[in-house]
Residue frames as a rotation matrix with the C-alpha (Angstrom) as fourth column:
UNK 1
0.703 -0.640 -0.310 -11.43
-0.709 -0.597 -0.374 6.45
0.055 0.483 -0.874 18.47
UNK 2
0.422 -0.627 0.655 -9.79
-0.473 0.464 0.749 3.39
-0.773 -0.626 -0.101 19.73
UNK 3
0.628 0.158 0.762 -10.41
0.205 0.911 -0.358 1.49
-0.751 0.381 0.540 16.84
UNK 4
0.989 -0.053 0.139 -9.18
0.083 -0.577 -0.813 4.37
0.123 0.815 -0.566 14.37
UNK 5
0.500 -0.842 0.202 -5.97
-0.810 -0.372 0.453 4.55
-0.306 -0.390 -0.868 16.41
UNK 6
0.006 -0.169 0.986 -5.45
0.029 0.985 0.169 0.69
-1.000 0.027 0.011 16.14
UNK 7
0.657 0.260 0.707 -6.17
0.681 0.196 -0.705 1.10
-0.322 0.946 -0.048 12.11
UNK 8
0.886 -0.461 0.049 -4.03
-0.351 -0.736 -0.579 3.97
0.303 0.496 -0.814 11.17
UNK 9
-0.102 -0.814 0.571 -1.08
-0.553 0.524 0.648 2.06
-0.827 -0.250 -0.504 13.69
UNK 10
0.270 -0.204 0.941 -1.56
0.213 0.966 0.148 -1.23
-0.939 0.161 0.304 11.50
UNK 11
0.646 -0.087 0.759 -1.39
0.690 0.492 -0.531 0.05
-0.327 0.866 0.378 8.19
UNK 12
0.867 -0.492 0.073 1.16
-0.490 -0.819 0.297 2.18
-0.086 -0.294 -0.952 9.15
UNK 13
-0.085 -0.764 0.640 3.41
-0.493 0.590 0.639 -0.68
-0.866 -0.262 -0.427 9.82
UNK 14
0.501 -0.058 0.863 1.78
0.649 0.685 -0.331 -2.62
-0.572 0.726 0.381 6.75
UNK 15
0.984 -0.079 0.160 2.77
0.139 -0.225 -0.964 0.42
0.113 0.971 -0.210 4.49
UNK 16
0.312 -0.914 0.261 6.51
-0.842 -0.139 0.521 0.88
-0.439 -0.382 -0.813 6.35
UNK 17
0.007 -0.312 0.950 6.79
0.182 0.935 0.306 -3.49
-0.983 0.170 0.063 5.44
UNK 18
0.946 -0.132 0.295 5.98
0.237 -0.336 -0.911 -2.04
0.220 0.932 -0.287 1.40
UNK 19
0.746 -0.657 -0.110 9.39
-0.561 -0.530 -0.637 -0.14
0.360 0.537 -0.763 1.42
UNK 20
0.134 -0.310 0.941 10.92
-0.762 0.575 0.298 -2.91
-0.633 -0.757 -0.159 2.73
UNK 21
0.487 0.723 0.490 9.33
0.180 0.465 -0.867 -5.16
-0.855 0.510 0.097 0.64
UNK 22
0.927 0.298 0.226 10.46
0.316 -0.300 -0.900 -3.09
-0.201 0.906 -0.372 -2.42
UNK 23
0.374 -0.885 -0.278 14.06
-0.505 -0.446 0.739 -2.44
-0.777 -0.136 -0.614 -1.65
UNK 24
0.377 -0.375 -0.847 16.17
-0.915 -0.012 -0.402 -2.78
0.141 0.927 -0.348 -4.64
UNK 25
-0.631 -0.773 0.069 18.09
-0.758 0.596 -0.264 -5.63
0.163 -0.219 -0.962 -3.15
UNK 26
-0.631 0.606 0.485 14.73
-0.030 0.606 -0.795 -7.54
-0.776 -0.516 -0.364 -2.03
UNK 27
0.416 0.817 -0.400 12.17
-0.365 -0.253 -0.896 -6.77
-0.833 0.518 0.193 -4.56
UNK 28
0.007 -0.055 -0.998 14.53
-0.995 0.099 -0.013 -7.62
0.100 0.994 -0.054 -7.90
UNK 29
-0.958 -0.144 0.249 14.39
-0.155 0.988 -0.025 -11.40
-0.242 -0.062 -0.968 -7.51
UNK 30
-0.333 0.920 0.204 10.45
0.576 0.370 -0.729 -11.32
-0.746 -0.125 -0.654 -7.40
UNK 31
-0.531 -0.004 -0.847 9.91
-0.377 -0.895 0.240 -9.32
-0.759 0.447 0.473 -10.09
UNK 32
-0.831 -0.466 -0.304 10.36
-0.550 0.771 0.323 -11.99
0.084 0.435 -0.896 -12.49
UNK 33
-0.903 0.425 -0.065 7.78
0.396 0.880 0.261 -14.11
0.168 0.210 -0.963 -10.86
UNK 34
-0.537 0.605 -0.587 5.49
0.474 -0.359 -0.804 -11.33
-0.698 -0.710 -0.094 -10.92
UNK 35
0.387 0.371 -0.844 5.60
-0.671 -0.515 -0.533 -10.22
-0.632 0.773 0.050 -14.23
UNK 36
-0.232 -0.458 0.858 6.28
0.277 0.814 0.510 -13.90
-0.932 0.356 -0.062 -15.94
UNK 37
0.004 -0.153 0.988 7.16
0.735 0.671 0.101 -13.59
-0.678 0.726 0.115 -19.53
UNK 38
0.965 0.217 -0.148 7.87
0.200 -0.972 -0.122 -9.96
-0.170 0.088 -0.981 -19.46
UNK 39
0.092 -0.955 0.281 11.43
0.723 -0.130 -0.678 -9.12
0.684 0.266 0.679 -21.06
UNK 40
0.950 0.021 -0.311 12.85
0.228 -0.729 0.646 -7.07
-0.213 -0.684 -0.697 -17.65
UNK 41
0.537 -0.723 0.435 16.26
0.078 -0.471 -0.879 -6.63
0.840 0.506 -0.197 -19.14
UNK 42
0.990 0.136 -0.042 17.83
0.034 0.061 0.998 -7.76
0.138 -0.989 0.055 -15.96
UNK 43
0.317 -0.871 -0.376 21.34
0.707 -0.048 0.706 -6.38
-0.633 -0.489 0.600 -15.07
UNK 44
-0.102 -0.168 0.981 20.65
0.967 -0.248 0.059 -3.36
0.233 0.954 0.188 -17.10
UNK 45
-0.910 0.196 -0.366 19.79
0.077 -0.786 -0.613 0.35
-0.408 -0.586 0.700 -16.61
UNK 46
-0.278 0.957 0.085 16.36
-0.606 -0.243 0.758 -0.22
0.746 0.159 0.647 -17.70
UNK 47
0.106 0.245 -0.964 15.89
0.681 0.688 0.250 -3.43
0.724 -0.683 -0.094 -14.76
UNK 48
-0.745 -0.602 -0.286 17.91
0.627 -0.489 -0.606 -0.55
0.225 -0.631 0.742 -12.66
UNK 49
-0.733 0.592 0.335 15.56
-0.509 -0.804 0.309 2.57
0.452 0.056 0.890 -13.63
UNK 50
-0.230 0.615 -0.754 12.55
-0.026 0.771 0.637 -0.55
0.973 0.166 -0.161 -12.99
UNK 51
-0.069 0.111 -0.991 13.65
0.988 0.146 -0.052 -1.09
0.139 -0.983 -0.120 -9.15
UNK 52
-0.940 -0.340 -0.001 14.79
0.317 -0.875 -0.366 2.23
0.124 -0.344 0.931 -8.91
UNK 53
-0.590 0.497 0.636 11.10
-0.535 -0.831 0.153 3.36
0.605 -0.250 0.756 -9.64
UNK 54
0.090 0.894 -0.439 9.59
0.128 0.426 0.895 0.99
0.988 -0.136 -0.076 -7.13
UNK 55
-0.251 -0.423 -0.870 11.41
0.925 0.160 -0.345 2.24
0.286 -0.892 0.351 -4.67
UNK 56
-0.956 -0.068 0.285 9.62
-0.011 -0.964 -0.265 5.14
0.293 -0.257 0.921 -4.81
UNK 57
0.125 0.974 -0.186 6.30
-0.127 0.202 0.971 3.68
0.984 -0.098 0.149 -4.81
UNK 58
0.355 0.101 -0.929 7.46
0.889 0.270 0.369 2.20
0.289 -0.957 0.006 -1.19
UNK 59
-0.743 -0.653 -0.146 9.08
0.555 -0.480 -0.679 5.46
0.373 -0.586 0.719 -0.32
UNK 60
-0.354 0.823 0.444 5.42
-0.327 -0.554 0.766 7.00
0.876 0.126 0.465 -1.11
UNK 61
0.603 0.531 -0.596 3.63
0.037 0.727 0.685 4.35
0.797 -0.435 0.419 1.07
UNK 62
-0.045 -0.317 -0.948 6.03
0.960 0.249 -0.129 5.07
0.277 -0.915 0.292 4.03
UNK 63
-0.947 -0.101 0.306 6.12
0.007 -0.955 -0.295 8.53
0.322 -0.277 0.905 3.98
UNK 64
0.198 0.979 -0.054 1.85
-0.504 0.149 0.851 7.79
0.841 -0.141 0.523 4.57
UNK 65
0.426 0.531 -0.732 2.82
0.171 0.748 0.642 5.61
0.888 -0.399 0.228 6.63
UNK 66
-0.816 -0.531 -0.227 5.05
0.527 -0.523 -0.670 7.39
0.237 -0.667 0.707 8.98
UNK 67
-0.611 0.652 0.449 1.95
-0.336 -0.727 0.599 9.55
0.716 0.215 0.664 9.04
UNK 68
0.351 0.824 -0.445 -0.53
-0.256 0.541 0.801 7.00
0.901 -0.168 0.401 10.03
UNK 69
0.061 -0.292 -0.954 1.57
0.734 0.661 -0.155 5.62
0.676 -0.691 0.255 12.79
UNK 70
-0.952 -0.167 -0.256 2.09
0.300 -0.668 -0.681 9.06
-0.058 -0.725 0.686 14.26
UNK 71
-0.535 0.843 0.058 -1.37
-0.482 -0.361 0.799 9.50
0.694 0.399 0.599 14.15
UNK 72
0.616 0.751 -0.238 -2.58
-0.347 0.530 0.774 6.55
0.708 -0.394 0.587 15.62
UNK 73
0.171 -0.830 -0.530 0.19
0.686 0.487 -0.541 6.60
0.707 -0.271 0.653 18.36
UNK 74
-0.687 -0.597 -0.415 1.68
0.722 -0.628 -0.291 9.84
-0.087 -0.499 0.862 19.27
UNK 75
-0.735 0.218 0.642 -0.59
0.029 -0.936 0.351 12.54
0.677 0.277 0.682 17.88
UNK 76
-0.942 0.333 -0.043 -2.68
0.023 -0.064 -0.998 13.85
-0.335 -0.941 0.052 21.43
UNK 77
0.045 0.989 -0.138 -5.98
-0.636 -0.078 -0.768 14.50
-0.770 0.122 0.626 19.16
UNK 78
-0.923 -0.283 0.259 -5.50
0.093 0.489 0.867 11.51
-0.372 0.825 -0.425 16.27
UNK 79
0.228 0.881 0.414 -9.67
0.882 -0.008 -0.471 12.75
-0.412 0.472 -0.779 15.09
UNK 80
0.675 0.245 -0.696 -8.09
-0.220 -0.833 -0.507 15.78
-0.705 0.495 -0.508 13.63
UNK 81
-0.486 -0.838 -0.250 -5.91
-0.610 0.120 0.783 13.40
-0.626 0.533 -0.569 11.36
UNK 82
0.216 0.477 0.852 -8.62
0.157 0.844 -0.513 11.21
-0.964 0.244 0.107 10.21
UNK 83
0.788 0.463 -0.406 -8.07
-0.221 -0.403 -0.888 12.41
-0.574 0.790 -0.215 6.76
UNK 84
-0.070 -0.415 -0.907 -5.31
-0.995 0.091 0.035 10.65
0.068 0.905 -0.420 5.78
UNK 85
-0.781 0.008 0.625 -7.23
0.036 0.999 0.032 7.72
-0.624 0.047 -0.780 6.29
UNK 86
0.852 0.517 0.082 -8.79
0.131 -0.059 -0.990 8.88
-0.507 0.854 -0.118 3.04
UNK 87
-0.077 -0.941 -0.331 -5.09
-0.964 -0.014 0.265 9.35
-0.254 0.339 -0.906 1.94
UNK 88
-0.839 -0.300 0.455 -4.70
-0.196 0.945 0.261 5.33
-0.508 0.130 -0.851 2.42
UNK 89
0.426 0.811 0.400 -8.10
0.040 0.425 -0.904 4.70
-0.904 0.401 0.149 0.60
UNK 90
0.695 -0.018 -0.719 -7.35
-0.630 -0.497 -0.597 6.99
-0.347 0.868 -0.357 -2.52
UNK 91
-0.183 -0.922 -0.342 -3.88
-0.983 0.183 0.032 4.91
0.033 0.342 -0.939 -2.71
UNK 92
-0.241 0.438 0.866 -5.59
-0.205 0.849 -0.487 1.68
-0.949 -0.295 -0.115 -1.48
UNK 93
0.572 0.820 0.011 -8.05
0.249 -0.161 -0.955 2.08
-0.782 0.549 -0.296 -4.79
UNK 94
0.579 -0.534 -0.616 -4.95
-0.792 -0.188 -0.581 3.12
0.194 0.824 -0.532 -7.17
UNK 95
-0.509 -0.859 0.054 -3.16
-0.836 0.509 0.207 0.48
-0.205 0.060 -0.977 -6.59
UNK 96
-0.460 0.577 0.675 -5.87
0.222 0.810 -0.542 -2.10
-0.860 -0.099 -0.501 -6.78
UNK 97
0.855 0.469 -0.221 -6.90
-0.127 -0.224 -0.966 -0.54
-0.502 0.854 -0.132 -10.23
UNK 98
0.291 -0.835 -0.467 -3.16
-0.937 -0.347 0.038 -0.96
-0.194 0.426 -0.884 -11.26
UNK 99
-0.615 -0.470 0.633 -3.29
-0.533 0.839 0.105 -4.38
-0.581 -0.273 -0.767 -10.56
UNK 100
0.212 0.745 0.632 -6.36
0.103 0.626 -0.773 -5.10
-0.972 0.229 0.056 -12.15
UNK 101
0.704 -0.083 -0.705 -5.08
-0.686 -0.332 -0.647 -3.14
-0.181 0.940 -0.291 -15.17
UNK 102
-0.002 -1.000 0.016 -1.89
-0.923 0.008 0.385 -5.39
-0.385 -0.014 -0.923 -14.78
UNK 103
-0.383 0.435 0.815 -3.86
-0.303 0.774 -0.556 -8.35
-0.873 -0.459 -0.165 -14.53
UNK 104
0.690 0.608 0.393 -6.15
0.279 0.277 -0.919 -7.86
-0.668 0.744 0.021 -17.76
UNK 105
0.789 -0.076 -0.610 -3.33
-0.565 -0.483 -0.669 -6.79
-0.244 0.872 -0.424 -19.78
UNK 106
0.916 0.387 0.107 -1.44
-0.399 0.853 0.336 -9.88
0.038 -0.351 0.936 -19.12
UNK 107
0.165 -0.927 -0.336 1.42
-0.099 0.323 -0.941 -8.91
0.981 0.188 -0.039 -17.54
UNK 108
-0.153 0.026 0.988 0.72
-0.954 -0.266 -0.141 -9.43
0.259 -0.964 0.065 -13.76
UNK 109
-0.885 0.013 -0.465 0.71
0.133 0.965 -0.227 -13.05
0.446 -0.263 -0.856 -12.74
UNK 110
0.006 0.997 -0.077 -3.17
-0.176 0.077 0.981 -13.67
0.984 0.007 0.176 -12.06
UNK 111
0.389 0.173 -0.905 -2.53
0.792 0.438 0.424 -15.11
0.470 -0.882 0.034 -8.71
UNK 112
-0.719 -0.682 -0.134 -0.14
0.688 -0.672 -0.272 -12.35
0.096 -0.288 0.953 -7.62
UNK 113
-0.875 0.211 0.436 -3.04
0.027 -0.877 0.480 -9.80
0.483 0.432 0.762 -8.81
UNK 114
0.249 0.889 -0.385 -5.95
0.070 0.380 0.923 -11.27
0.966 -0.257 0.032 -7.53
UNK 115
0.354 -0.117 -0.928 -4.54
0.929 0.162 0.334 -12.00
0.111 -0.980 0.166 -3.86
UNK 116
-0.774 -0.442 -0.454 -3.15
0.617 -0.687 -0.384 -8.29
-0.142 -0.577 0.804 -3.72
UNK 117
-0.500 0.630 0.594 -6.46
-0.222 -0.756 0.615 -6.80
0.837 0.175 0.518 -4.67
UNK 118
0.414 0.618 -0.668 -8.12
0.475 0.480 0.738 -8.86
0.777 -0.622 -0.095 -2.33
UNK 119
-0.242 -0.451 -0.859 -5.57
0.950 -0.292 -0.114 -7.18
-0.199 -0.843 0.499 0.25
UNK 120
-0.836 0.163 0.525 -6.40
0.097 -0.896 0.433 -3.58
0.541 0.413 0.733 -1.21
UNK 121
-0.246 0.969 0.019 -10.22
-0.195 -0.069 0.978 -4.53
0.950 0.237 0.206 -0.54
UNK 122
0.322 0.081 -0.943 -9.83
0.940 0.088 0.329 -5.72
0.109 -0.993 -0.048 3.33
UNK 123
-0.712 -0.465 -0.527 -7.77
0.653 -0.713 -0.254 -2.59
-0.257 -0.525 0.811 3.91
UNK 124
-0.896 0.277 0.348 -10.06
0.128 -0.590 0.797 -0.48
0.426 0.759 0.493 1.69
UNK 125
0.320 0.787 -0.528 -13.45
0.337 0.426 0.839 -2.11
0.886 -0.446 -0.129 3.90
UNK 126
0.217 -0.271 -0.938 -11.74
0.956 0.252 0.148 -1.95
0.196 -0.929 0.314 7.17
UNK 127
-0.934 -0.338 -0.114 -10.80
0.356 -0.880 -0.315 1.92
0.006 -0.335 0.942 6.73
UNK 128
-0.455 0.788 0.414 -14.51
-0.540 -0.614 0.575 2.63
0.708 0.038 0.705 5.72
UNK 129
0.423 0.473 -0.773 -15.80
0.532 0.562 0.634 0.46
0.734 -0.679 -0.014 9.03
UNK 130
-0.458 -0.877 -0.148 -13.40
0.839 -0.370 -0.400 2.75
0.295 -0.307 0.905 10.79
UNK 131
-0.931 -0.146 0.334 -14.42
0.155 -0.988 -0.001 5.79
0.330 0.051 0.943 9.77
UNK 132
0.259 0.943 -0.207 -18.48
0.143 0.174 0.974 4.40
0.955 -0.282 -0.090 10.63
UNK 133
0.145 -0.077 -0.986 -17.29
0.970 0.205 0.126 3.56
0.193 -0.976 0.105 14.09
UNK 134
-0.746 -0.495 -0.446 -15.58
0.660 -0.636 -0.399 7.33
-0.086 -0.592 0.801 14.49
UNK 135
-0.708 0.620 0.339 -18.49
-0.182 -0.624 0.760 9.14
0.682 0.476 0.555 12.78
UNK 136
0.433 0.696 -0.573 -21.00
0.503 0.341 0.794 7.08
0.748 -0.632 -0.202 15.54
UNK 137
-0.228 -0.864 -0.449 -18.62
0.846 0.052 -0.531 7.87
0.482 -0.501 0.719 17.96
UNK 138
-0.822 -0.518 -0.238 -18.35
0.556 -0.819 -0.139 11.36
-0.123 -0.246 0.961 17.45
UNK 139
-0.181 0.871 -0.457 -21.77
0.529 -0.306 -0.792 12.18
-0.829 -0.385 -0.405 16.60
């Protein structure tokens, strides 16, 4: 269970750094070099409405992560929580299909897309090596 505790802690903290990450004030500069040669209509209420909804994507991804961390921290049985480390897959796997979709429809900067799927796919691996280890584990 150690390991599961140690995994739900980390990407707890990785999805807490997302809403970070995505604050309006942090996140509109990089936009830009994320979606090159996309008309974002910066200093508008469509650039606004833009951040506005990624800041919900990170609010999503912390509210999970607030989860995870009390899980793999605080919670006295964290094997009767394992299930929202099928939460972080399901979201792991939409977002990495968003990117690719970004990617082939050529507004996502290729490098940008590519190196966050790749991060999707470690996290995505590493929860299902996890869940081997608790299943052995637990019989």
């Amino acid at each position: 269970m150690k390991a599961a505790k140690i995994w739900m802690t980390l990407m707890g903290l990785f999805y807490l750094l997302n809403l970070v990450a995505l604050w309006p004030s942090i996140w509109a500069p990089q936009i830009p070099g994320m979606y090159p040669g996309v008309e974002l209509h910066q200093g508008t209420d469509s650039f606004q409405l833009l951040l506005d909804a990624w800041l919900i994507v990170g609010i999503q991804l912390a509210a999970i992560g607030v989860v995870l961390i009390w899980a793999g921290t605080l919670a006295k049985h964290p094997e009767r929580y394992l299930g929202v480390i099928w939460v972080a897959i399901v979201t792991e796997i939409v977002d990495g299909a968003w990117d690719i979709y970004s990617v082939a429809g050529g507004l996502e900067d290729p490098t940008i897309g590519y190196v966050t799927v790749v991060i999707h796919l470690i996290w995505i691996a590493s929860a299902f090596w996890v869940l081997g280890k608790v299943k052995r584990e637990l019989g």
